[in-house]
C-alpha positions, 0 to 999 in steps of 0.5 A: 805477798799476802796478809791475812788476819785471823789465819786460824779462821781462814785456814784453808786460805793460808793453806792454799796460798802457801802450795805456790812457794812464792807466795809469801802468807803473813798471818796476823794473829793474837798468839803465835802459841795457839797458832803455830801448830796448824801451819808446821814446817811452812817457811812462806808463813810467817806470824805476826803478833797483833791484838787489832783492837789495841792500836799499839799493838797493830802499831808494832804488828806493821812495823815487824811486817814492814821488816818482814815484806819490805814495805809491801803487800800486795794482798789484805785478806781481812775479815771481823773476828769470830763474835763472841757470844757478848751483845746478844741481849736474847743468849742469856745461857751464856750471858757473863754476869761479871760484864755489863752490857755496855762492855759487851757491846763495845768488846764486839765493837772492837773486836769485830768493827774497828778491828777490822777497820783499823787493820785496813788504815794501818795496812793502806801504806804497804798496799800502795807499794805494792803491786796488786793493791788488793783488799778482800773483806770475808763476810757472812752473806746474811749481813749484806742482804738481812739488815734486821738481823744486825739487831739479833746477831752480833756477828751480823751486826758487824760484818753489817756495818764492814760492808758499809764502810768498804763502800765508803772507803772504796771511793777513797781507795780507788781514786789510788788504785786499791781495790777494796771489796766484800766477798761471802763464801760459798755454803760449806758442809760442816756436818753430815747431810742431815744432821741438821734441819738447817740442811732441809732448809739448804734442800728446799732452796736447790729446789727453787733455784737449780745452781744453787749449792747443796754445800761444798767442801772448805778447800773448793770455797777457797779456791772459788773465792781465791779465782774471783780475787786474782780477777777483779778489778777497781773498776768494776769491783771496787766496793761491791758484794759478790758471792764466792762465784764472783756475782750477786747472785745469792742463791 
Protein backbone atom coordinates (compact mmCIF):
# COMPACT_ATOMS: atom_id res chain seq x y z
CA UNK A 1 0.00 0.00 0.00
CA UNK A 2 1.52 3.29 -1.01
CA UNK A 3 1.19 7.09 -0.45
CA UNK A 4 2.25 9.34 -2.61
CA UNK A 5 1.88 13.00 -2.29
CA UNK A 6 1.90 15.16 -5.20
CA UNK A 7 1.58 12.11 -7.69
CA UNK A 8 1.57 14.68 -10.73
CA UNK A 9 5.33 15.43 -9.50
CA UNK A 10 6.13 11.97 -9.09
CA UNK A 11 4.51 10.78 -11.95
CA UNK A 12 6.71 8.32 -13.49
CA UNK A 13 6.68 6.85 -9.32
CA UNK A 14 2.81 6.33 -9.65
CA UNK A 15 3.34 4.93 -13.04
CA UNK A 16 5.63 2.34 -11.96
CA UNK A 17 4.03 1.33 -8.86
CA UNK A 18 0.91 0.62 -10.48
CA UNK A 19 2.51 -2.02 -13.30
CA UNK A 20 2.35 -4.49 -9.92
CA UNK A 21 -1.84 -4.88 -9.86
CA UNK A 22 -1.13 -5.41 -6.32
CA UNK A 23 -0.17 -2.54 -5.58
CA UNK A 24 -2.53 -0.14 -4.18
CA UNK A 25 -0.84 3.82 -5.01
CA UNK A 26 -2.84 6.41 -3.21
CA UNK A 27 -2.41 9.71 -4.72
CA UNK A 28 -2.59 12.75 -2.24
CA UNK A 29 -3.54 15.71 -4.55
CA UNK A 30 -4.92 19.49 -4.22
CA UNK A 31 -7.43 18.49 -7.37
CA UNK A 32 -8.79 15.48 -8.66
CA UNK A 33 -9.96 17.72 -11.89
CA UNK A 34 -6.29 18.85 -12.65
CA UNK A 35 -5.09 15.10 -11.92
CA UNK A 36 -7.29 12.53 -13.11
CA UNK A 37 -6.48 12.80 -16.66
CA UNK A 38 -2.94 11.54 -16.13
CA UNK A 39 -3.64 7.90 -14.55
CA UNK A 40 -6.94 6.95 -16.96
CA UNK A 41 -8.42 3.81 -16.33
CA UNK A 42 -6.04 2.69 -13.06
CA UNK A 43 -8.24 0.77 -10.76
CA UNK A 44 -5.05 0.56 -8.05
CA UNK A 45 -5.20 4.51 -7.96
CA UNK A 46 -6.78 6.08 -5.97
CA UNK A 47 -7.12 10.16 -5.42
CA UNK A 48 -7.66 11.76 -2.24
CA UNK A 49 -8.20 15.38 -2.08
CA UNK A 50 -5.71 17.02 0.42
CA UNK A 51 -4.44 20.84 0.47
CA UNK A 52 -1.40 19.94 3.14
CA UNK A 53 -1.23 23.02 4.37
CA UNK A 54 -4.54 23.46 5.92
CA UNK A 55 -4.92 20.95 8.79
CA UNK A 56 -8.50 20.07 8.20
CA UNK A 57 -7.99 19.27 5.05
CA UNK A 58 -5.33 16.72 5.85
CA UNK A 59 -7.66 15.80 8.59
CA UNK A 60 -10.21 14.75 6.25
CA UNK A 61 -7.66 13.34 3.65
CA UNK A 62 -6.60 10.43 6.21
CA UNK A 63 -9.90 9.81 7.25
CA UNK A 64 -10.95 8.85 3.57
CA UNK A 65 -7.81 6.90 3.06
CA UNK A 66 -8.29 5.12 6.36
CA UNK A 67 -11.44 3.97 4.58
CA UNK A 68 -9.82 3.26 1.50
CA UNK A 69 -6.48 0.87 2.86
CA UNK A 70 -7.98 -0.04 5.96
CA UNK A 71 -6.06 1.74 8.72
CA UNK A 72 -2.60 0.96 6.89
CA UNK A 73 0.17 1.98 4.53
CA UNK A 74 3.01 0.60 4.31
CA UNK A 75 4.75 3.36 2.12
CA UNK A 76 4.82 7.25 2.32
CA UNK A 77 6.49 8.97 -0.70
CA UNK A 78 6.46 12.45 0.25
CA UNK A 79 8.37 15.41 -1.11
CA UNK A 80 7.65 19.65 -0.48
CA UNK A 81 5.49 20.91 -3.16
CA UNK A 82 6.92 22.37 -6.23
CA UNK A 83 8.27 26.12 -4.99
CA UNK A 84 6.75 28.70 -6.27
CA UNK A 85 8.47 31.43 -7.50
CA UNK A 86 7.39 33.80 -3.85
CA UNK A 87 10.39 34.15 -1.40
CA UNK A 88 12.99 34.69 -3.85
CA UNK A 89 14.00 38.51 -3.04
CA UNK A 90 16.37 38.53 -6.19
CA UNK A 91 13.26 37.04 -9.00
CA UNK A 92 11.69 40.40 -9.27
CA UNK A 93 10.21 39.86 -13.01
CA UNK A 94 8.04 37.68 -11.36
CA UNK A 95 7.59 39.41 -8.10
CA UNK A 96 3.48 39.80 -7.43
CA UNK A 97 3.31 43.14 -6.11
CA UNK A 98 -0.44 42.37 -4.64
CA UNK A 99 1.80 40.08 -1.75
CA UNK A 100 3.97 41.20 0.40
CA UNK A 101 7.12 39.54 1.58
CA UNK A 102 5.95 38.03 4.38
CA UNK A 103 3.14 36.33 2.74
CA UNK A 104 5.52 34.96 0.36
CA UNK A 105 7.68 33.72 2.63
CA UNK A 106 5.14 32.05 5.03
CA UNK A 107 3.28 30.52 1.43
CA UNK A 108 6.68 28.72 0.98
CA UNK A 109 6.81 27.90 4.23
CA UNK A 110 3.59 25.86 4.28
CA UNK A 111 3.51 24.66 1.30
CA UNK A 112 6.77 23.20 1.14
CA UNK A 113 8.11 22.79 4.98
CA UNK A 114 5.15 22.16 7.30
CA UNK A 115 3.23 20.55 4.12
CA UNK A 116 5.70 18.17 4.09
CA UNK A 117 5.85 17.85 7.81
CA UNK A 118 2.59 17.70 8.80
CA UNK A 119 2.03 14.93 6.03
CA UNK A 120 4.26 12.87 7.83
CA UNK A 121 2.76 13.24 11.52
CA UNK A 122 -0.80 12.79 10.03
CA UNK A 123 0.23 9.59 8.33
CA UNK A 124 2.55 8.12 11.17
CA UNK A 125 -0.43 6.08 12.73
CA UNK A 126 -1.20 3.96 9.57
CA UNK A 127 2.68 3.25 8.94
CA UNK A 128 2.75 1.80 12.28
CA UNK A 129 -0.09 -0.97 10.92
CA UNK A 130 1.61 -1.45 8.38
CA UNK A 131 4.07 -3.75 7.33
CA UNK A 132 7.02 -1.82 5.56
CA UNK A 133 6.72 1.07 7.71
CA UNK A 134 8.47 3.20 5.24
CA UNK A 135 8.95 7.00 4.46
CA UNK A 136 10.67 8.19 1.64
CA UNK A 137 11.37 12.26 1.50
CA UNK A 138 12.17 13.04 -2.51
CA UNK A 139 14.72 16.04 -2.22
CA UNK A 140 17.06 18.13 -4.49
CA UNK A 141 20.67 17.11 -3.96
CA UNK A 142 21.77 20.88 -3.70
CA UNK A 143 19.68 21.09 -0.36
CA UNK A 144 21.65 18.38 1.40
CA UNK A 145 25.16 19.45 0.27
CA UNK A 146 24.63 23.60 -0.67
CA UNK A 147 23.37 25.15 2.56
CA UNK A 148 24.28 28.79 1.27
CA UNK A 149 21.72 28.21 -1.33
CA UNK A 150 18.80 28.14 1.03
CA UNK A 151 19.38 32.08 1.09
CA UNK A 152 18.59 32.06 -2.99
CA UNK A 153 16.37 29.43 -3.77
CA UNK A 154 13.07 28.90 -1.91
CA UNK A 155 12.91 25.36 -3.27
CA UNK A 156 16.48 24.67 -1.75
CA UNK A 157 15.50 26.32 1.26
CA UNK A 158 12.92 23.97 1.85
CA UNK A 159 14.04 20.56 0.97
CA UNK A 160 17.01 22.12 3.19
CA UNK A 161 15.14 22.33 6.09
CA UNK A 162 13.15 18.72 5.44
CA UNK A 163 16.63 16.95 5.60
CA UNK A 164 17.05 18.24 8.81
CA UNK A 165 14.03 17.35 10.32
CA UNK A 166 13.91 13.68 8.69
CA UNK A 167 16.87 13.49 10.95
CA UNK A 168 15.58 14.49 13.95
CA UNK A 169 12.24 12.64 13.30
CA UNK A 170 14.31 9.68 12.67
CA UNK A 171 15.34 9.16 16.22
CA UNK A 172 11.87 9.12 17.24
CA UNK A 173 10.53 6.77 14.18
CA UNK A 174 13.10 4.28 14.52
CA UNK A 175 12.83 3.44 18.10
CA UNK A 176 9.10 2.04 16.54
CA UNK A 177 10.44 0.59 13.36
CA UNK A 178 9.59 3.42 10.76
CA UNK A 179 12.30 3.93 8.54
CA UNK A 180 12.40 7.40 7.55
CA UNK A 181 14.88 8.83 4.84
CA UNK A 182 16.00 11.22 2.16
CA UNK A 183 16.79 10.10 -0.98
CA UNK A 184 17.87 12.69 -4.66
CA UNK A 185 16.96 11.49 -7.87
CA UNK A 186 19.29 10.66 -10.44
CA UNK A 187 20.08 13.70 -12.93
CA UNK A 188 17.24 13.57 -15.49
CA UNK A 189 17.45 14.62 -19.15
CA UNK A 190 14.81 17.13 -19.97
CA UNK A 191 16.12 18.74 -22.91
CA UNK A 192 18.25 17.54 -25.85
CA UNK A 193 21.92 17.38 -24.93
CA UNK A 194 23.06 20.75 -25.68
CA UNK A 195 20.56 22.82 -25.52
CA UNK A 196 21.59 24.19 -22.32
CA UNK A 197 24.81 25.28 -21.13
CA UNK A 198 23.77 23.70 -18.00
CA UNK A 199 24.74 20.13 -20.11
CA UNK A 200 28.38 21.60 -20.74
CA UNK A 201 28.53 21.74 -16.88
CA UNK A 202 26.99 18.01 -16.76
CA UNK A 203 30.09 17.12 -19.24
CA UNK A 204 32.88 18.71 -17.35
CA UNK A 205 31.79 16.48 -14.16
CA UNK A 206 31.67 12.99 -16.35
CA UNK A 207 35.08 14.26 -16.76
CA UNK A 208 36.02 14.30 -13.58
CA UNK A 209 34.52 11.26 -12.04
CA UNK A 210 33.85 8.61 -14.74
CA UNK A 211 30.34 7.19 -13.11
CA UNK A 212 29.08 10.05 -13.15
CA UNK A 213 25.68 10.49 -14.99
CA UNK A 214 25.25 12.23 -18.37
CA UNK A 215 21.38 12.38 -17.33
CA UNK A 216 19.21 9.30 -17.40
CA UNK A 217 15.61 9.13 -18.65
CA UNK A 218 12.37 9.74 -15.92
CA UNK A 219 11.46 5.88 -16.03
CA UNK A 220 15.28 4.37 -15.23
CA UNK A 221 15.55 7.27 -11.99
CA UNK A 222 12.37 5.58 -10.80
CA UNK A 223 13.04 2.36 -11.04
CA UNK A 224 16.87 3.12 -9.41
CA UNK A 225 15.24 4.92 -6.35
CA UNK A 226 12.26 2.67 -6.23
CA UNK A 227 15.20 -0.59 -5.86
CA UNK A 228 16.97 1.45 -2.97
CA UNK A 229 13.51 1.71 -1.06
CA UNK A 230 12.47 -1.76 -1.42
CA UNK A 231 16.33 -2.52 0.33
CA UNK A 232 16.80 -0.23 3.21
CA UNK A 233 16.58 -0.79 6.35
CA UNK A 234 16.07 1.34 9.87
CA UNK A 235 19.22 0.35 10.90
CA UNK A 236 21.47 1.43 8.43
CA UNK A 237 19.27 3.87 6.64
CA UNK A 238 17.14 5.70 9.16
CA UNK A 239 17.73 9.41 8.65
CA UNK A 240 20.21 9.59 5.97
CA UNK A 241 20.76 11.21 2.43
CA UNK A 242 21.40 8.75 -0.30
CA UNK A 243 21.54 9.46 -4.14
CA UNK A 244 19.01 7.28 -6.06
CA UNK A 245 22.27 4.55 -6.34
CA UNK A 246 21.66 3.96 -2.65
CA UNK A 247 25.06 5.80 -1.37
CA UNK A 248 26.46 9.32 -0.79
CA UNK A 249 28.26 9.36 -3.39
CA UNK A 250 26.98 12.58 -5.21
CA UNK A 251 28.74 12.47 -8.17
Amino acid sequence: MFLVNHPSQKFEFVQQLHVDKRNIVIGLVESKKDVEQLFPNSRNIKLVEANVADSKSLMSAVKEVEMITGGAIDYLINQPDQAKLYGNIDNTAHFDINKSLVEDYELNRSKNFCGFYDTVQAFIPMLRKGHEKKILAVSLVPAFVVPKSIVEDPQIRAQYYVNKTVATMNNRLKKEGILIFVMGPELVKTEPTGASHQWEMVSKFSACASQFSNGGSTKESVLYMLKVLDMAKVDKDGGSFVSFSGTQLLL
